[in-house]
C-alpha positions as CSV (number, residue, x, y, z in Angstrom):
1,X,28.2,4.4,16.9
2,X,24.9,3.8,14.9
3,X,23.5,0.2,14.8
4,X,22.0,-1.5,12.2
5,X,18.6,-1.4,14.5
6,X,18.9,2.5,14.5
7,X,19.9,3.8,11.3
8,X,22.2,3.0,8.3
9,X,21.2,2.7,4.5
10,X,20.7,-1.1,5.0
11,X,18.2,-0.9,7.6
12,X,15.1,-1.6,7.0
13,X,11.6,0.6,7.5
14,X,9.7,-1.6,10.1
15,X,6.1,-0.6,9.2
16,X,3.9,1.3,12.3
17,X,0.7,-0.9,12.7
18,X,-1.5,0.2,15.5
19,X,-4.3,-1.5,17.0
20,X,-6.7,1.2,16.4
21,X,-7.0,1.2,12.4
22,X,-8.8,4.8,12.6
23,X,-5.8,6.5,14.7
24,X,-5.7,10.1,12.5
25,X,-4.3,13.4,14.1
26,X,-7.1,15.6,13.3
27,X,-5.6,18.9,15.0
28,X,-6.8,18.5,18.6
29,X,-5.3,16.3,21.4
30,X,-1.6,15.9,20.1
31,X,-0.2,14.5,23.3
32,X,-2.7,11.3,23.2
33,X,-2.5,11.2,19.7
34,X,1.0,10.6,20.3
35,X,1.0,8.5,23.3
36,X,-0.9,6.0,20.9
37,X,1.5,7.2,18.0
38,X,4.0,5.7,20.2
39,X,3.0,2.8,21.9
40,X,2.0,1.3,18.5
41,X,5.6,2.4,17.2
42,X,7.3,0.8,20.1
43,X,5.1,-2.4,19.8
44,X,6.7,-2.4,16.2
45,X,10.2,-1.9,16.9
46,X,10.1,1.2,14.5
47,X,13.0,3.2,15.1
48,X,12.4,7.0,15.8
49,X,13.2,7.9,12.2
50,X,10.6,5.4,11.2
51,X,8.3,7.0,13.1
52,X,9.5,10.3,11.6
53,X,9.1,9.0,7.9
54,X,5.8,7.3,8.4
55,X,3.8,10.1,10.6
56,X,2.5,11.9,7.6
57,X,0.1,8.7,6.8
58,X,-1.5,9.3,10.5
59,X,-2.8,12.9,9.9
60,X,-6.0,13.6,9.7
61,X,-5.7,16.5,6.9
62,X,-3.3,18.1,4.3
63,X,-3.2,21.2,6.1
64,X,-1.7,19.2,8.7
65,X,0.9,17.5,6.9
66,X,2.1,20.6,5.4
67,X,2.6,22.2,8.5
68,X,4.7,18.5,9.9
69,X,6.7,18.2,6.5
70,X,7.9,22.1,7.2
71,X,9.0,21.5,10.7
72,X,12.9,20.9,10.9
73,X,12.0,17.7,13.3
74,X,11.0,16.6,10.0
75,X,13.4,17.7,7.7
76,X,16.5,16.1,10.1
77,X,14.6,13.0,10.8
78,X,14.6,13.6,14.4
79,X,11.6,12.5,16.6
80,X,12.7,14.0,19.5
81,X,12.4,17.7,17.9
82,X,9.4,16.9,15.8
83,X,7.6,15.6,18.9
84,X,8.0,18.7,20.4
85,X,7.3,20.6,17.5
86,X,3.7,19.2,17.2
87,X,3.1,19.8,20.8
88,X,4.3,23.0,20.7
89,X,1.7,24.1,17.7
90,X,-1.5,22.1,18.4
91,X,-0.7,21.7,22.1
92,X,-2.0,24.9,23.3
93,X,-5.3,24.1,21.4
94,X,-6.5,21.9,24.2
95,X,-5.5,24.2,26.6
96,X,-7.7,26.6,25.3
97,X,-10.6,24.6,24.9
98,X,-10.3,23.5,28.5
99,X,-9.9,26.4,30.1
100,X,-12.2,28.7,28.0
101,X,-15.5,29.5,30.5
């Protein structure tokens, strides 16, 4: 059973505020992007689809939203898979650039 807190059309969108005022997902280092992502979230009270709805104003280019708004974490308003989604594409790019002698 849903709760008001969690979903339902009279629930309202609790806006994400976070400290840092600059915090932009520019393509590299999705996992701390993230972590910050969702400790400001949490410190909120935004609800995972909040943070679903309201990720696109946190990325650093259009090239990036597109590629968020196409992921089906996305489109079903389900942080969980969208998480894991972004780590999944841009996560590997640090691993690279880490590891690259």
């Amino acid at each position: 059973m849903d709760t008001p807190q969690e979903s339902g059309p009279s629930r309202k969108m609790v806006k994400i505020k976070p400290q840092d005022r600059n915090l932009k997902f520019t393509g590299t280092r999705v996992e701390a992007f993230l972590r910050q992502y969702e400790l400001a979230a949490n410190l909120d009270g935004a609800s995972d689809e909040d943070k679903v709805l309201q990720i696109p104003s946190f990325l650093g280019s259009e090239d990036i939203q597109d590629a968020v708004w196409d992921m089906s974490g996305y489109a079903t308003k389900s942080w969980a898979v969208l998480r894991e989604q972004m780590v999944e594409r841009w996560g590997q790019v640090d691993i690279v650039r880490y590891t690259a002698s």
